[in-house]
MMTF fields as JSON, N, C-alpha, C and O atoms, coordinates in Angstrom:
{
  "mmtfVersion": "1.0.0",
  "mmtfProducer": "UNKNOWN",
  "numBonds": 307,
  "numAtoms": 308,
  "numGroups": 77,
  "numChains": 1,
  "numModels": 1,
  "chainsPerModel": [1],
  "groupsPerChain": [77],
  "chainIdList": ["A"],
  "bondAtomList": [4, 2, 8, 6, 12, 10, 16, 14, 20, 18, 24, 22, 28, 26, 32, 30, 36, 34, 40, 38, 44, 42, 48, 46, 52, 50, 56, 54, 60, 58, 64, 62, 68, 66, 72, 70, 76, 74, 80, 78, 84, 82, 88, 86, 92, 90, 96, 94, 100, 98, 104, 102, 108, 106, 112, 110, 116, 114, 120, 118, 124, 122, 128, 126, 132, 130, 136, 134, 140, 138, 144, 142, 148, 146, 152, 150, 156, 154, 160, 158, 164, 162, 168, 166, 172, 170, 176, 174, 180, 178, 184, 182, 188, 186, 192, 190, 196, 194, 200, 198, 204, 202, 208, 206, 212, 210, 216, 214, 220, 218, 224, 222, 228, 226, 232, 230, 236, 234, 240, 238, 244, 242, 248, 246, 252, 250, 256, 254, 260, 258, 264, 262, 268, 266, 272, 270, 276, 274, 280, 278, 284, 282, 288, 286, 292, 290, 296, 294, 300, 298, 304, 302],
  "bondOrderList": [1, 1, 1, 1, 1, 1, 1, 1, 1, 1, 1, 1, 1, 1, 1, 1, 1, 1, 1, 1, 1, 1, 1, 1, 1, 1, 1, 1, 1, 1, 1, 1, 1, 1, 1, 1, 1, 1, 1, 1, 1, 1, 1, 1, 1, 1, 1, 1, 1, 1, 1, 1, 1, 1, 1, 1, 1, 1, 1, 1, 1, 1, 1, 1, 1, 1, 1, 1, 1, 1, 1, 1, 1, 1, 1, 1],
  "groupList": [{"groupName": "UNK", "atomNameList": ["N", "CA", "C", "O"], "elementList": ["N", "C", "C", "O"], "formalChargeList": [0, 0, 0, 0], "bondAtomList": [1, 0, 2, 1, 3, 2], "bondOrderList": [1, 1, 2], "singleLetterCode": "X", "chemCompType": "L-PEPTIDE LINKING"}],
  "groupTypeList": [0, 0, 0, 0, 0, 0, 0, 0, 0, 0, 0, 0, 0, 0, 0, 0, 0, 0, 0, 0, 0, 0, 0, 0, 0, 0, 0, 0, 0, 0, 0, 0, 0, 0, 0, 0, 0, 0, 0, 0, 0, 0, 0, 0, 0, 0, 0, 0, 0, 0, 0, 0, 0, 0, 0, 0, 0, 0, 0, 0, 0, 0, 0, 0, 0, 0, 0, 0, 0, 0, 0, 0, 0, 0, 0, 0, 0],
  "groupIdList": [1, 2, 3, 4, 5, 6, 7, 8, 9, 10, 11, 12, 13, 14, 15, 16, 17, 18, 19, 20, 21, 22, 23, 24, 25, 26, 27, 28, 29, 30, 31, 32, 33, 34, 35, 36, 37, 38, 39, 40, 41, 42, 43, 44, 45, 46, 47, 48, 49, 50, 51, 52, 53, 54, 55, 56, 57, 58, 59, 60, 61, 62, 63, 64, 65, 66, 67, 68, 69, 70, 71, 72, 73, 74, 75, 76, 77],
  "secStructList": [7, 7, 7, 7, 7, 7, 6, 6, 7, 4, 4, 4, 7, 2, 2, 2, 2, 2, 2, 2, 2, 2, 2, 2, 2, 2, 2, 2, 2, 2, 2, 2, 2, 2, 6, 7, 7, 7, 7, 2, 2, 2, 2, 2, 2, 2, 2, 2, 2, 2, 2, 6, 6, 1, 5, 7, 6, 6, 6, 1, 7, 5, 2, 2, 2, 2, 2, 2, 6, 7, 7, 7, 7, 7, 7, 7, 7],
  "xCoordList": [2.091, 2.511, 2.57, 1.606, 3.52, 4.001, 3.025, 2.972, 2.468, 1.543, 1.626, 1.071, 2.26, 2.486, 1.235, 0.388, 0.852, 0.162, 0.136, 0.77, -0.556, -0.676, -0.176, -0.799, 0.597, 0.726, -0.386, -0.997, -0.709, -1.942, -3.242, -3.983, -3.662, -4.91, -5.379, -5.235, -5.796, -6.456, -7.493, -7.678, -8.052, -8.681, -8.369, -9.039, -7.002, -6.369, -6.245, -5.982, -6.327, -5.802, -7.045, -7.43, -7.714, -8.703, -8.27, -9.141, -7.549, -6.925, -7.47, -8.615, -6.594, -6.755, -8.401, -8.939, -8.944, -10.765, -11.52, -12.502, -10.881, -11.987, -11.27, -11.936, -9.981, -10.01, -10.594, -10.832, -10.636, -11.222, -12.852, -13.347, -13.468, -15.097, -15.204, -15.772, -14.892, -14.696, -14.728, -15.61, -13.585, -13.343, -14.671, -15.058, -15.444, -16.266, -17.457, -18.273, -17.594, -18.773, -18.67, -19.562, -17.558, -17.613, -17.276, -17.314, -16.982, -17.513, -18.738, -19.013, -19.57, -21.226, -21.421, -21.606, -21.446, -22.128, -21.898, -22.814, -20.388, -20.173, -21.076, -21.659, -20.99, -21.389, -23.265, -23.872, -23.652, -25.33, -25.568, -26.113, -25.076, -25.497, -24.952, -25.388, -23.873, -23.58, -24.728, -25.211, -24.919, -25.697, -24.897, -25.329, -23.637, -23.113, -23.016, -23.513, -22.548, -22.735, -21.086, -19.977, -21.808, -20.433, -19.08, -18.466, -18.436, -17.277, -16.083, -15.501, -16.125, -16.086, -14.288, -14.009, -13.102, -12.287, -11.699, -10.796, -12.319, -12.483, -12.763, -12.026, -13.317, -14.657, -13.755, -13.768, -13.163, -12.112, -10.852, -10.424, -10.38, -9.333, -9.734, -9.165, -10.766, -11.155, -11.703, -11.683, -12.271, -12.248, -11.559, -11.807, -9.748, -8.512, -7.849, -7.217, -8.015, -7.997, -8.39, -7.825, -9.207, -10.452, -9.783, -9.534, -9.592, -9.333, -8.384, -8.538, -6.955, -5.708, -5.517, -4.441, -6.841, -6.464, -7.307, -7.286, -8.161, -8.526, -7.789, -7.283, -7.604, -6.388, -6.955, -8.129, -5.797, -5.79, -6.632, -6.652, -7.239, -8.277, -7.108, -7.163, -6.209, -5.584, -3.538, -2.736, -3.48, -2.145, -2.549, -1.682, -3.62, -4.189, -3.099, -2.647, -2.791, -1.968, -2.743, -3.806, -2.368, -3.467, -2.447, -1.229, -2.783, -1.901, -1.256, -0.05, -1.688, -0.593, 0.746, 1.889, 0.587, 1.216, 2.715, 3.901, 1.659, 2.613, 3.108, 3.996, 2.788, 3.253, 5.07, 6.093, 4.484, 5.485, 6.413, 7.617, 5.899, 6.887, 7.297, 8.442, 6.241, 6.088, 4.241, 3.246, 4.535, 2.922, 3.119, 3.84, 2.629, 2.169, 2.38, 2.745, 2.122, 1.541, 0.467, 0.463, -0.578, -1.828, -2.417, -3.473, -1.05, -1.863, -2.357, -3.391, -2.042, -2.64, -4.155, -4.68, -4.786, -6.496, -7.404, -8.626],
  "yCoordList": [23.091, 23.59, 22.422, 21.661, 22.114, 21.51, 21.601, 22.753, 20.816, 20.543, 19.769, 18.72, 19.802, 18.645, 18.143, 19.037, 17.103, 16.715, 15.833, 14.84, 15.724, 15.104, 13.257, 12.801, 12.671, 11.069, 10.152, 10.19, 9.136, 8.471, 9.518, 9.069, 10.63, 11.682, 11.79, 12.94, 11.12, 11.247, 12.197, 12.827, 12.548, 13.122, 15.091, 16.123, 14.688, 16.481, 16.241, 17.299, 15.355, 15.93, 15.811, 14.658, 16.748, 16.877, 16.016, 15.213, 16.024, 15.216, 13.902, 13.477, 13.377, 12.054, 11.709, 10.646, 12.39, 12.128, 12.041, 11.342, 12.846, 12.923, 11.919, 11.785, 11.233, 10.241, 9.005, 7.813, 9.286, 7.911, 7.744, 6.805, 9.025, 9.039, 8.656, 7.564, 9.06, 8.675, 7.224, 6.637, 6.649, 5.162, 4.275, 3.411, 4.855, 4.616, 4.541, 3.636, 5.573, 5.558, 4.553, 3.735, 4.7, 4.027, 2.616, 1.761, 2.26, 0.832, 0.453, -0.74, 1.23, 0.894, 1.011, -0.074, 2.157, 2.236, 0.487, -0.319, 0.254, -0.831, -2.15, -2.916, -2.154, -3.319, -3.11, -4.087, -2.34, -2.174, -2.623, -3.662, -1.681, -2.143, -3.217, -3.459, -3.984, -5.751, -6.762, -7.804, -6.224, -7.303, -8.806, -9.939, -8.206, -9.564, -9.347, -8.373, -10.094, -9.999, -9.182, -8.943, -9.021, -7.845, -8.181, -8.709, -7.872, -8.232, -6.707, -6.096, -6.57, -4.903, -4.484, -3.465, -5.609, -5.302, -5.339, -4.651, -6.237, -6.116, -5.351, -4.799, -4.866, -3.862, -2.417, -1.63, -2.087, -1.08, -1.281, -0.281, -2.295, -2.295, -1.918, -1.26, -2.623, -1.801, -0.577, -0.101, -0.031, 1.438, 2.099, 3.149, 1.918, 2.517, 2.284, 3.168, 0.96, 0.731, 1.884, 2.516, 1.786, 2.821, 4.57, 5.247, 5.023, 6.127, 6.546, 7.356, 5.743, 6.185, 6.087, 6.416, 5.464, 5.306, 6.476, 6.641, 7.369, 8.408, 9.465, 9.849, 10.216, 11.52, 12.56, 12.929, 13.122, 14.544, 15.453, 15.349, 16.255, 17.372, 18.541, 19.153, 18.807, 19.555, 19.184, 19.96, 17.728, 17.525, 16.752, 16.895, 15.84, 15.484, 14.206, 13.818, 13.575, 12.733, 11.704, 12.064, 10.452, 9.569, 9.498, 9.495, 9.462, 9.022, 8.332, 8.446, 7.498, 5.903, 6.365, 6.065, 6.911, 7.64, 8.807, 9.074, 9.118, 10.247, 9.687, 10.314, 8.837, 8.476, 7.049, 6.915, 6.317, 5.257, 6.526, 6.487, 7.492, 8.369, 8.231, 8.431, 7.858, 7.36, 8.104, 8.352, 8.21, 7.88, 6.679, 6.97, 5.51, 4.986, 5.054, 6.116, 3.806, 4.691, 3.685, 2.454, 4.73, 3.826, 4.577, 5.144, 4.231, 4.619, 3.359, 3.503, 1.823, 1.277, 0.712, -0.275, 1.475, 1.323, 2.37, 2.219],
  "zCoordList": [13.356, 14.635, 15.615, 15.535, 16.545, 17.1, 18.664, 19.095, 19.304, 20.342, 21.034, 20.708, 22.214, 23.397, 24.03, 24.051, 24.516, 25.596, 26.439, 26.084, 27.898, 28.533, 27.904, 26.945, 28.367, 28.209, 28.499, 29.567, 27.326, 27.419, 27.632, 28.506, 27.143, 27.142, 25.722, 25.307, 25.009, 23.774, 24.202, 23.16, 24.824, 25.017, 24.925, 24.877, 24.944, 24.81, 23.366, 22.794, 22.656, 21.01, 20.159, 19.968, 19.634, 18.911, 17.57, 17.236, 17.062, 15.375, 16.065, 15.91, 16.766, 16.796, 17.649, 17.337, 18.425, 18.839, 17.376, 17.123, 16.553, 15.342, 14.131, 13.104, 14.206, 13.183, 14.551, 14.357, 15.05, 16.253, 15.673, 15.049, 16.13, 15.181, 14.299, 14.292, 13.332, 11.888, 11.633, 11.006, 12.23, 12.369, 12.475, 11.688, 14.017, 14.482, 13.888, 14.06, 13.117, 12.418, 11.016, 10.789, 10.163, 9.386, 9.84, 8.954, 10.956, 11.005, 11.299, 11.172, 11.678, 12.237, 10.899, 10.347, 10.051, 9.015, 8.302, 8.136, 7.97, 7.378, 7.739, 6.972, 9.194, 9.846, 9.338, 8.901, 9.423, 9.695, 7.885, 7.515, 7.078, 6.045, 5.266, 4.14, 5.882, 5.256, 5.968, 5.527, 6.935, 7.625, 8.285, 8.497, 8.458, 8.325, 10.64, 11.205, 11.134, 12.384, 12.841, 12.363, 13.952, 14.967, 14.813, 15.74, 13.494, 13.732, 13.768, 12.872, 15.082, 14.941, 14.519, 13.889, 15.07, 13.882, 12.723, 12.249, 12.303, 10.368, 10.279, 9.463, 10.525, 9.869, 10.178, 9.232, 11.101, 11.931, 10.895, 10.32, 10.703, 9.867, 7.843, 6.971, 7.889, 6.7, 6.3, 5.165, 7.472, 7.184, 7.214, 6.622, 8.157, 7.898, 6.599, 6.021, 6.099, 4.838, 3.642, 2.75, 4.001, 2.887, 2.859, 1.862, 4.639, 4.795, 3.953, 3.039, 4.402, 3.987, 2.81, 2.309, 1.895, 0.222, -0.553, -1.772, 0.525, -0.087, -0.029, 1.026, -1.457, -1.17, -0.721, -0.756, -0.185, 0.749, -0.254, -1.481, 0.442, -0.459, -0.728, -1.794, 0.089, -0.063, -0.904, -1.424, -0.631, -1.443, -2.53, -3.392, -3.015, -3.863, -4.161, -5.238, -2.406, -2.382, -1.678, -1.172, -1.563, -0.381, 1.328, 1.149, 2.399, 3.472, 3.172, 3.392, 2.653, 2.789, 1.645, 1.991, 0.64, -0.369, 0.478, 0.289, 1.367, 1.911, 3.099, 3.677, 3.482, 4.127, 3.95, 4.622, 2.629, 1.691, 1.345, 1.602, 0.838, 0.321, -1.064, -1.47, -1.812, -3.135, -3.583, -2.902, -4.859, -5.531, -6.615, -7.57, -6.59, -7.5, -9.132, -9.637, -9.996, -11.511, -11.43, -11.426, -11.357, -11.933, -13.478, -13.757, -14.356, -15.749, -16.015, -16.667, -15.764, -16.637, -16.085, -16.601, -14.963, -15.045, -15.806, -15.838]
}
């Protein structure tokens, strides 16, 4: 369903506040348990990394997949 909002208000779109968290957390998590020091967008870019290569629970596709508009062949791993 189609949902307008306010310009520049992240704050009106619940989808995007909660892939923002998400983000958020899995970069603290990342950062706390490498031990390595504050490097907060590596760490941001590799957890989008990570996200978009896990598949949808429901298309049993990954984002990045649906998004290329392709799946892969990973028979030979």
């Amino acid at each position: 369903m189609h949902e307008t909002t306010v310009l520049y208000s992240p704050q009106q779109n619940v989808i995007a506040e909660r892939k923002n968290r998400t983000l958020k957390e899995m970069m603290n998590v990342m950062l706390v348990s490498s031990g390595l020091p504050d490097k907060c967008g590596e760490a941001v870019l590799t957890a989008c990394f990570i996200l978009n290569r896990i598949p949808h629970k429901e298309l049993d596709q990954t984002s990045y997949e649906l998004w290329k508009g392709y799946v892969p062949n990973l028979s030979y791993l």
